[in-house]
C-alpha positions as CSV (number, residue, x, y, z in Angstrom):
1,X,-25.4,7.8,-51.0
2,X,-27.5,8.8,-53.9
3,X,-24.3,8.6,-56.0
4,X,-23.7,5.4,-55.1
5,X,-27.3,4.1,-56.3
6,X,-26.3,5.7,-59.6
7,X,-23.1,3.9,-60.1
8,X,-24.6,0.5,-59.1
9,X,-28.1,1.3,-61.8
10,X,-25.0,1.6,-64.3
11,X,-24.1,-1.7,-63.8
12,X,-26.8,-3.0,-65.2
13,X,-27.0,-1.3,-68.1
14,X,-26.2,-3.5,-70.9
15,X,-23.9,-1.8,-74.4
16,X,-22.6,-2.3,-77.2
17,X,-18.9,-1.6,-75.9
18,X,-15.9,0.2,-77.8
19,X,-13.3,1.1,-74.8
20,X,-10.3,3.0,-76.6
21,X,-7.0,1.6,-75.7
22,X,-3.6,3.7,-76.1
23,X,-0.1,1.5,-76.0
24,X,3.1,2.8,-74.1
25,X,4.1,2.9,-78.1
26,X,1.7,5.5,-78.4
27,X,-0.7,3.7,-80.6
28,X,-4.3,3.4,-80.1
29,X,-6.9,1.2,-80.8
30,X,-10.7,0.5,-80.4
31,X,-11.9,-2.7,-78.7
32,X,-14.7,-4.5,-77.4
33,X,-14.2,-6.4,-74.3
34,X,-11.7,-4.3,-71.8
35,X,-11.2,-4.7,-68.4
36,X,-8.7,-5.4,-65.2
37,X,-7.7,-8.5,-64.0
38,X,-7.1,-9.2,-59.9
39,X,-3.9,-8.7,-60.5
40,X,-4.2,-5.4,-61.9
41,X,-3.3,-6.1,-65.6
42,X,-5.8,-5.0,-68.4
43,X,-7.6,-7.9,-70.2
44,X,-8.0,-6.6,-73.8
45,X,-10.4,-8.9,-76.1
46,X,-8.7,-11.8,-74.4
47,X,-5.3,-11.2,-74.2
48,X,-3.4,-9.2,-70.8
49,X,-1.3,-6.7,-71.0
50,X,0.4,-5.2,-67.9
51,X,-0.1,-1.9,-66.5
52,X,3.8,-0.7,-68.1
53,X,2.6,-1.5,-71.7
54,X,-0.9,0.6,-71.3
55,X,-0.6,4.3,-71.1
56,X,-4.8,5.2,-71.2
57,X,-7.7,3.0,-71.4
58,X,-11.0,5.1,-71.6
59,X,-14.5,3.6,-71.3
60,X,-17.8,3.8,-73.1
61,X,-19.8,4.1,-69.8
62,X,-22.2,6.7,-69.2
63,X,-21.2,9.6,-67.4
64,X,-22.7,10.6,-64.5
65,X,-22.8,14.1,-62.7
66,X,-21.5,14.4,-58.8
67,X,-21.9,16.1,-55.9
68,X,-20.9,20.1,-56.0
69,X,-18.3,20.3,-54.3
70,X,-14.7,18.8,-54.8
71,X,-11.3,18.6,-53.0
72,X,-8.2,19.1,-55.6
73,X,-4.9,17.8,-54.4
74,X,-1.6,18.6,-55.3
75,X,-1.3,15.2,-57.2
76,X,-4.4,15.8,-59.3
77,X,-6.3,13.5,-57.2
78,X,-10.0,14.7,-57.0
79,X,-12.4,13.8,-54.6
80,X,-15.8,14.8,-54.7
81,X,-18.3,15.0,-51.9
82,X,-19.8,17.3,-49.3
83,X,-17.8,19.7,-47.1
84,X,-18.4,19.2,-43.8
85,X,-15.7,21.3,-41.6
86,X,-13.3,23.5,-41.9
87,X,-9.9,24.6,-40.0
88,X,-6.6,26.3,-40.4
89,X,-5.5,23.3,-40.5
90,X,-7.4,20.6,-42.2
91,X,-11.0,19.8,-43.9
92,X,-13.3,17.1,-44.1
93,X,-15.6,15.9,-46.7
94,X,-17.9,13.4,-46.5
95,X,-16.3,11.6,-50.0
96,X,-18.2,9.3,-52.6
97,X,-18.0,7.2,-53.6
98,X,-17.8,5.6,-49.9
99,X,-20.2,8.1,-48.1
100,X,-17.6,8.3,-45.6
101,X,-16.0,11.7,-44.0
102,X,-12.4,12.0,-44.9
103,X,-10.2,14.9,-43.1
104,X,-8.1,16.2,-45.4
105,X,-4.3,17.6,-44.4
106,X,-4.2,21.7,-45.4
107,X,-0.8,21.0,-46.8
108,X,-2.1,18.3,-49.4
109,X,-5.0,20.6,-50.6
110,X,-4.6,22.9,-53.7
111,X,-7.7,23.9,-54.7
112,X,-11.6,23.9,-53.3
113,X,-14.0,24.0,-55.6
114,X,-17.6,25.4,-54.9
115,X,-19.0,25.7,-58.6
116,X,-17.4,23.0,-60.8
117,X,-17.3,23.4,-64.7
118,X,-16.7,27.0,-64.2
119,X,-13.0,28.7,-65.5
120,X,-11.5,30.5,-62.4
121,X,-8.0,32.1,-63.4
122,X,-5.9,33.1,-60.8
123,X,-4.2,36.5,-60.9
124,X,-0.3,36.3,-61.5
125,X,0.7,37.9,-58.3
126,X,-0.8,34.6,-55.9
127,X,0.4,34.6,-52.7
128,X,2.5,31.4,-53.2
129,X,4.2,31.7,-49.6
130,X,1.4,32.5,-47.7
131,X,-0.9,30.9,-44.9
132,X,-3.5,32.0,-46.5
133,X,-5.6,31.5,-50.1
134,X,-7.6,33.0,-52.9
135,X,-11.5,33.1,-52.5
136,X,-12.8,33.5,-56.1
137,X,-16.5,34.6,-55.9
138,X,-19.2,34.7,-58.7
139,X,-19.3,38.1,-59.9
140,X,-16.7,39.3,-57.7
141,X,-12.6,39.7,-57.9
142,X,-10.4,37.1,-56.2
143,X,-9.7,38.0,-52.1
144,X,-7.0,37.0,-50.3
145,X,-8.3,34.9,-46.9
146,X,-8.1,32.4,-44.7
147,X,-10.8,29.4,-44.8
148,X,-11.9,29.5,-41.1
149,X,-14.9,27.2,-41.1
150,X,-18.4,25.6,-42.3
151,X,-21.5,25.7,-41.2
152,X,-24.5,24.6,-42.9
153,X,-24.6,25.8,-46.3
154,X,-22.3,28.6,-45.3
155,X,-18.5,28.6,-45.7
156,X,-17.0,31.3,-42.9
157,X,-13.7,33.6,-43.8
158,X,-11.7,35.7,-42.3
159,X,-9.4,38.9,-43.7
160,X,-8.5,42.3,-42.4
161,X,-11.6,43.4,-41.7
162,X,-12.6,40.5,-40.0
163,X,-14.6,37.0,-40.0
164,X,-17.6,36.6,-43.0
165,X,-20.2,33.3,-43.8
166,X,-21.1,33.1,-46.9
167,X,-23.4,31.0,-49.1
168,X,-21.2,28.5,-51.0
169,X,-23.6,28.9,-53.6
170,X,-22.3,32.3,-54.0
171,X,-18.5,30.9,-54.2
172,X,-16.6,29.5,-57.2
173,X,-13.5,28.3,-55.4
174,X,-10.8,28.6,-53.1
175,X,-7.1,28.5,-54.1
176,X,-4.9,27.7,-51.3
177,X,-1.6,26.7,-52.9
178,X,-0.2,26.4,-57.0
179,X,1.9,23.5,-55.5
180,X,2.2,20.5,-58.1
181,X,3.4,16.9,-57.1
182,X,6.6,15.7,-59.4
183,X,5.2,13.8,-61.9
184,X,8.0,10.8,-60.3
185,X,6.4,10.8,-57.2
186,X,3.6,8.4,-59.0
187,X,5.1,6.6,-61.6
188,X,4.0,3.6,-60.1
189,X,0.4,4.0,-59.8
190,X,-2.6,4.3,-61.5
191,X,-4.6,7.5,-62.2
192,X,-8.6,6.3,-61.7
193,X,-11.3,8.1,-63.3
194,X,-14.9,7.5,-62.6
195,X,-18.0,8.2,-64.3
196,X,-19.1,11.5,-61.7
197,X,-15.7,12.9,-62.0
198,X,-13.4,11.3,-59.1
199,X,-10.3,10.7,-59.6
200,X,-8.4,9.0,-57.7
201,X,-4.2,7.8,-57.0
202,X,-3.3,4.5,-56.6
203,X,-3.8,0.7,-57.9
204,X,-6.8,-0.5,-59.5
205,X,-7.8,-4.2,-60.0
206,X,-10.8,-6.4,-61.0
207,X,-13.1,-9.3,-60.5
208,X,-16.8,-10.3,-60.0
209,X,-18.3,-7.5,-62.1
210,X,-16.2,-4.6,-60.1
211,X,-13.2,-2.6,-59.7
212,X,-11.7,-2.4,-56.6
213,X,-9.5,1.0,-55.8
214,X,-6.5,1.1,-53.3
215,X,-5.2,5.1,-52.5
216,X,-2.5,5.7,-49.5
217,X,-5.0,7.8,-47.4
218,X,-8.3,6.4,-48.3
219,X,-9.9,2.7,-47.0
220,X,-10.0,-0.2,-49.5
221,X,-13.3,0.3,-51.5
222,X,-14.6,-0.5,-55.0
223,X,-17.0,0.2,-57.4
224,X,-19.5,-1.1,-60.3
225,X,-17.0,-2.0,-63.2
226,X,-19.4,0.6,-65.2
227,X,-18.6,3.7,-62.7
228,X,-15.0,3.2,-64.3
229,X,-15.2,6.1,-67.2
230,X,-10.6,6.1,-67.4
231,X,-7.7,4.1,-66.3
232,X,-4.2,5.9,-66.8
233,X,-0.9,4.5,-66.4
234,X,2.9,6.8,-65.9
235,X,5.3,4.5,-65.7
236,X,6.5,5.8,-69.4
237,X,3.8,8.5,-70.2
238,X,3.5,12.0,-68.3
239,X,0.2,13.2,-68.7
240,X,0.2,17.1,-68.8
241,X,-1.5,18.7,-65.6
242,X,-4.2,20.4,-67.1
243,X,-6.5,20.8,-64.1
244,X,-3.2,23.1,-62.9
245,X,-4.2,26.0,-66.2
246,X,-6.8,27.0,-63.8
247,X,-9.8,26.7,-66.3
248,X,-12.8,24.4,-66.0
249,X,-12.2,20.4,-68.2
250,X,-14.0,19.7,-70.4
251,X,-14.9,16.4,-69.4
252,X,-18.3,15.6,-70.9
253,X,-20.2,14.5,-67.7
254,X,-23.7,14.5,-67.2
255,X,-24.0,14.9,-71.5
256,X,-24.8,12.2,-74.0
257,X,-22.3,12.7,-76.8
258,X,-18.8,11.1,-76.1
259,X,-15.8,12.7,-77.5
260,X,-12.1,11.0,-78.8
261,X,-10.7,12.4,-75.2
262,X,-10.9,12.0,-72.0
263,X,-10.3,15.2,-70.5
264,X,-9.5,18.4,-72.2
265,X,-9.9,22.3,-72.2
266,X,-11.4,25.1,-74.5
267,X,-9.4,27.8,-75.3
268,X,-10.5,30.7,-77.4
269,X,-8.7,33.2,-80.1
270,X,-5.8,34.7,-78.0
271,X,-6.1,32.9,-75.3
272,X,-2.9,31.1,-73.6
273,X,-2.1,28.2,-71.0
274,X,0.7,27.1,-68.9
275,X,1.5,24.0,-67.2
276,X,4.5,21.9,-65.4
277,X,6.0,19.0,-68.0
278,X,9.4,18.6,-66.4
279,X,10.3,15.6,-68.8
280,X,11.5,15.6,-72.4
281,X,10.5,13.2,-75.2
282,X,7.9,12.7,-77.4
283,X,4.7,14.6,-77.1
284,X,1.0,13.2,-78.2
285,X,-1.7,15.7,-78.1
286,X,-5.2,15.2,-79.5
287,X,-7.2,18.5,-80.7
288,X,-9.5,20.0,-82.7
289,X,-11.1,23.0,-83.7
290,X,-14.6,23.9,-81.8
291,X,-16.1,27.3,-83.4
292,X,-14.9,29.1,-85.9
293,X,-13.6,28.3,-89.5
294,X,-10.1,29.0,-88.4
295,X,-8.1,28.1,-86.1
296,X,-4.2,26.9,-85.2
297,X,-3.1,25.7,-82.4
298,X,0.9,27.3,-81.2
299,X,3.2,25.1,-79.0
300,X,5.6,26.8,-76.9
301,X,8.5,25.2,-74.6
302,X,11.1,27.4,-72.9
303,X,9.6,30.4,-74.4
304,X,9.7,29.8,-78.1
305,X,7.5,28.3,-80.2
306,X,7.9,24.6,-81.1
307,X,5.1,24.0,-83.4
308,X,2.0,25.6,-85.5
309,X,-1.5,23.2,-85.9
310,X,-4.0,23.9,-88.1
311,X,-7.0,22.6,-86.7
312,X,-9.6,21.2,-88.2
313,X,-13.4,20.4,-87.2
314,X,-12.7,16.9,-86.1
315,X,-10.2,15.7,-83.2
316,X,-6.5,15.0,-84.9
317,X,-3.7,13.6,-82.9
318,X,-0.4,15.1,-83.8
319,X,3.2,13.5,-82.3
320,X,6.7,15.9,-82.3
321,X,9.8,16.0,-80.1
322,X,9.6,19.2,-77.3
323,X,13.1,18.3,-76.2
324,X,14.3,19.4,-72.2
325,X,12.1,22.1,-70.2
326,X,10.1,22.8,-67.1
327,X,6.9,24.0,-68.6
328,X,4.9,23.9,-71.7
329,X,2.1,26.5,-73.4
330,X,-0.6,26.0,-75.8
331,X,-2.1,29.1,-77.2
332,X,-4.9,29.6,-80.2
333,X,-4.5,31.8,-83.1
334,X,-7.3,32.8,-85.3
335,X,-7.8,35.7,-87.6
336,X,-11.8,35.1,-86.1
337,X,-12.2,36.6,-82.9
338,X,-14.8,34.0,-82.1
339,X,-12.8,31.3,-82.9
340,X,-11.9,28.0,-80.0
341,X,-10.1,25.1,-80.3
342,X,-10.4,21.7,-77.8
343,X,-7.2,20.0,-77.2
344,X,-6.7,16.9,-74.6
345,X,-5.1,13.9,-73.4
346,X,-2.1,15.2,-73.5
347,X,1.0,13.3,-73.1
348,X,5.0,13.0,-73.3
349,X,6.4,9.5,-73.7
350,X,9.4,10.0,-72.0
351,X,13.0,8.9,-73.3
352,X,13.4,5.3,-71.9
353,X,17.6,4.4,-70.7
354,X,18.4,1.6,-72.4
């Protein structure tokens, strides 16, 4: 429950607020007073808006760090926490922050992470049809297993050669499927981001100093209105996957400086990623360049490219048509070897009927 202390100390904490607030129009804006009603509507330096005409409203509350271990699901929800047990067909976690053990379907579960903010690319040829999943160890290549149990600090596997416990520690993650929820499958809620990390699907609404969080699997619960670090919206934005590229976010918890995004990923000279954006429209991506005095950021849909950024030191946000597709790349070019770029909060505005 130690988290839990944390979020309520941050409560307290008295600032000098300047919440950034982007429209379904895609504009944004810097306020002062933000926050959600009980009906679920923002309040936005005295006047409401409803949860259609906000895509993103990110906070200037201190981030926190959580617990080591987290639970990704298919539809980006993350919940962080302490693994508890372990079957073929289910997990449970004791989740903040509720302190409460949740068992968690197999079939839900994408990814278990043992090591967060570390990048753990899976090879091409994952085993997208079978039972089993990837174990990616520190030091080591990926293994193809099955997750038979925990004890203690020790997570217990099986293979070919039989059953191993390992320290988990020692472990970065384990992959069990690539599957990706259809971005339509939550149009109606509300992606909730919290100062240690959580995020969490569902509806979100306010009153006496707190937020309270409704999900379809977990009990009714809320939080400090400070533990709130981002409140998205998709009824006309999709906001790219980028959890699904496989390397760590850059999310900024636990350190002092804030940044124009809310999430984002690094990506050095050469380096490529891929993720699902079914829909076509208008695109918004923020970015800049991290090392280096060099760098340009290549867009790709369907295969060829759609665009060329030249990034600069300081975040830009630049707005073009991708047109239809399944997936979307983002790759760096540099003539510097040691050249990265950031880019983040990535969204389409999709073509509205009517």
């Amino acid at each position: 429950m130690k988290s839990i202390a944390a979020l309520a100390f941050l409560a307290s904490v008295v600032l000098l607020k300047a919440d950034q607030v982007m429209f379904s129009n895609g504009a944004t804006r810097i306020y002062e007073k933000v926050s959600l009603d009980a009906q679920g509507h923002f309040a936005i330096d005295g006047k409401t808006y409803s949860p259609q005409q906000v895509l993103q409203w990110i906070t200037d509350h201190p981030a926190t760090v959580g617990p080591a271990h987290e639970v990704l699901l298919k539809d980006g929800s993350l919940y962080l926490g302490k693994l508890l047990a372990a079957d073929r067909d289910s997990l449970t976690l004791r989740i903040e922050p509720m302190g409460k053990p949740l068992v968690i379907s197999r079939k839900r579960i994408r990814e278990i992470v043992f090591s967060r903010r570390v990048d753990r690319l899976l090879p091409a040829d994952f085993p997208k049809t079978s039972n089993s999943g990837i174990l990616i160890r520190k030091g080591g290549g990926p293994v193809p297993c099955q997750l038979e149990g925990v004890f203690a600090e020790k997570i217990v596997f099986s293979t070919q050669l039989g059953k191993t416990a390992l320290p988990s520690h020692s472990l970065l993650s384990y992959v069990i499927s690539h599957g990706y929820e259809s971005p339509e499958a939550r149009s109606a809620q509300m992606e909730i981001g919290l100062t240690d990390g959580s995020v969490f699907h569902g509806q979100a609404s306010g009153g006496m100093d707190k937020v309270t969080i409704r999900t379809s699997d977990l009990p009714v619960f809320s939080v400090p209105k400070n533990a709130i670090r981002y409140v998205r919206t998709h009824a006309f934005g999709e906001w790219l996957p980028i959890w699904t590229s496989g390397k760590a976010t850059q999310d900024w918890l636990g350190k002092k400086e804030k940044e124009y995004c809310c999430c984002a990923l690094l990506l050095s000279t050469g380096e490529s990623v891929r993720m699902p954006a079914p829909s076509d429209g208008v695109l918004y991506l923020h970015a800049k360049r991290f090392s280096g005095s060099s760098a340009k950021l290549v867009v790709s849909r369907n295969g060829k490219d759609v665009i060329g950024i030249e990034l600069k030191g300081n975040w830009i946000k630049k707005v073009f048509s991708i047109g239809e597709g399944s997936k979307i790349s983002f790759r760096i070019e540099s003539p510097e070897a040691g050249a990265s770029a950031m880019i983040g909060d990535l969204v389409i505005l999709k073509n509205r009927q009517g």
